[in-house]
KOLVEX-789123 format. One line per field, with one value per residue (C-alpha): residue in one letter; x negated, y, z negated. Coordinates in Angstrom, 1 decimal, always signed. Layout:
! residues N
rest: [A; ...]
xx: [X; ...]
yy: [Y; ...]
zz: [Z; ...]
This chain:
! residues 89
rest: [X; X; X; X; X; X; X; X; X; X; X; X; X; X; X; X; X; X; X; X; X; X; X; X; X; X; X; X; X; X; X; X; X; X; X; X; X; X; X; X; X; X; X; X; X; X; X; X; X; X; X; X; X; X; X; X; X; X; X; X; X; X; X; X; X; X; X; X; X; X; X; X; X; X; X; X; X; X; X; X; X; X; X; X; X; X; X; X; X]
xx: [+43.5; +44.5; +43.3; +39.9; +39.6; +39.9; +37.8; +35.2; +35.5; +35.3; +32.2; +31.0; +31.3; +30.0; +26.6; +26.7; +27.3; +24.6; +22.2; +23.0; +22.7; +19.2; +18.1; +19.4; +17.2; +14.0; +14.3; +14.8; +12.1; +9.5; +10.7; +10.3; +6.7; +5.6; +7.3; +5.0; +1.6; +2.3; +2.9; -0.1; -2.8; -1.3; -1.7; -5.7; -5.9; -4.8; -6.8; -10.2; -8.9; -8.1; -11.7; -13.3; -11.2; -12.4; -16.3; -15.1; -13.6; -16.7; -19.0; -17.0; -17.2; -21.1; -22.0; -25.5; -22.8; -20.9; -23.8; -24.5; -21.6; -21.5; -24.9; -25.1; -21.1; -20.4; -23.3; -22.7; -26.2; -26.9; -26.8; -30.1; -30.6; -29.9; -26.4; -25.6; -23.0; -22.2; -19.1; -19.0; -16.0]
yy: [-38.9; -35.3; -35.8; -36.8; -34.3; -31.1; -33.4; -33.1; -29.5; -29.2; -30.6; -28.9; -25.9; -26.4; -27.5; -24.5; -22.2; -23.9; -23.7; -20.0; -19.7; -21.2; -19.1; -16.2; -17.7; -17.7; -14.5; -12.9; -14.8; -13.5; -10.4; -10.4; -12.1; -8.9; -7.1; -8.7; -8.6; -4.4; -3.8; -6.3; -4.5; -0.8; -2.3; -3.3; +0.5; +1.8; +0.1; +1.2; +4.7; +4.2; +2.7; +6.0; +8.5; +6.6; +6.9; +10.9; +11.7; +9.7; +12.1; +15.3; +14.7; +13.7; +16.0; +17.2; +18.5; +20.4; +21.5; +22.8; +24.3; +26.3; +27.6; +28.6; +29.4; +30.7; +32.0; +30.2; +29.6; +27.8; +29.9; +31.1; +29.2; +33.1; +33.0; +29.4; +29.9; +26.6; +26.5; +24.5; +22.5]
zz: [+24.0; +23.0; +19.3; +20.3; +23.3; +20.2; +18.0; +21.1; +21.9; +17.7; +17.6; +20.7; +19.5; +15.9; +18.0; +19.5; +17.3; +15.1; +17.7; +18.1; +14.3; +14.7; +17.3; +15.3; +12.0; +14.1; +15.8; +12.4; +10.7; +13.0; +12.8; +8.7; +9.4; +12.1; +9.4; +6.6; +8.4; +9.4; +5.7; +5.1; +7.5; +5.9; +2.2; +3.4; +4.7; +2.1; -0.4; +1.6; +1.4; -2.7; -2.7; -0.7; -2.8; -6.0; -5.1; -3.7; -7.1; -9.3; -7.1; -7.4; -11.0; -11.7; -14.1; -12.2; -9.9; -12.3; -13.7; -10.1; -9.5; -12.7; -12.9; -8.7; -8.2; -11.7; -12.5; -15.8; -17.7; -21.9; -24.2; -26.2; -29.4; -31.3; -29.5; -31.2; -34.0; -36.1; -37.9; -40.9; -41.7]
């Protein structure tokens, strides 16, 4: 009677403490999942912002602009044909 009293409480306990393992696995899953779909929605962001800083950078760099900028900020200009030296190899 004694045996199968510890074999009992044994068993009892292994239920519980795999249920309380389970509970455990769950919680922690859906924490990793939030955890997932946070780094998810800030990888999306992020990628628009790469997107906008691309098409920033492609119109910083147009080269009407920089011709802009160097003639009006500069006051860079082309040189006359007279001022043209070619250097032969």
């Amino acid at each position: 009677m004694k045996a199968s009293r510890v074999i009992i409480g044994l068993i009892l306990a292994a239920v519980i403490g795999s249920a309380i393992a389970l509970v455990y696995a769950r919680h922690e899953n859906r924490t990793l999942f939030f955890a997932l779909e946070r780094l998810n929605a800030e990888r999306d962001e992020l990628n628009i912002e790469w997107g906008q800083l691309q098409l920033e950078q492609s119109t910083w760099a147009d080269a009407n602009r920089i011709e802009q900028v160097a003639t009006r900020d500069l006051g860079m200009t082309f040189p006359a044909p007279q001022d043209i030296v070619v250097i032969a190899p």
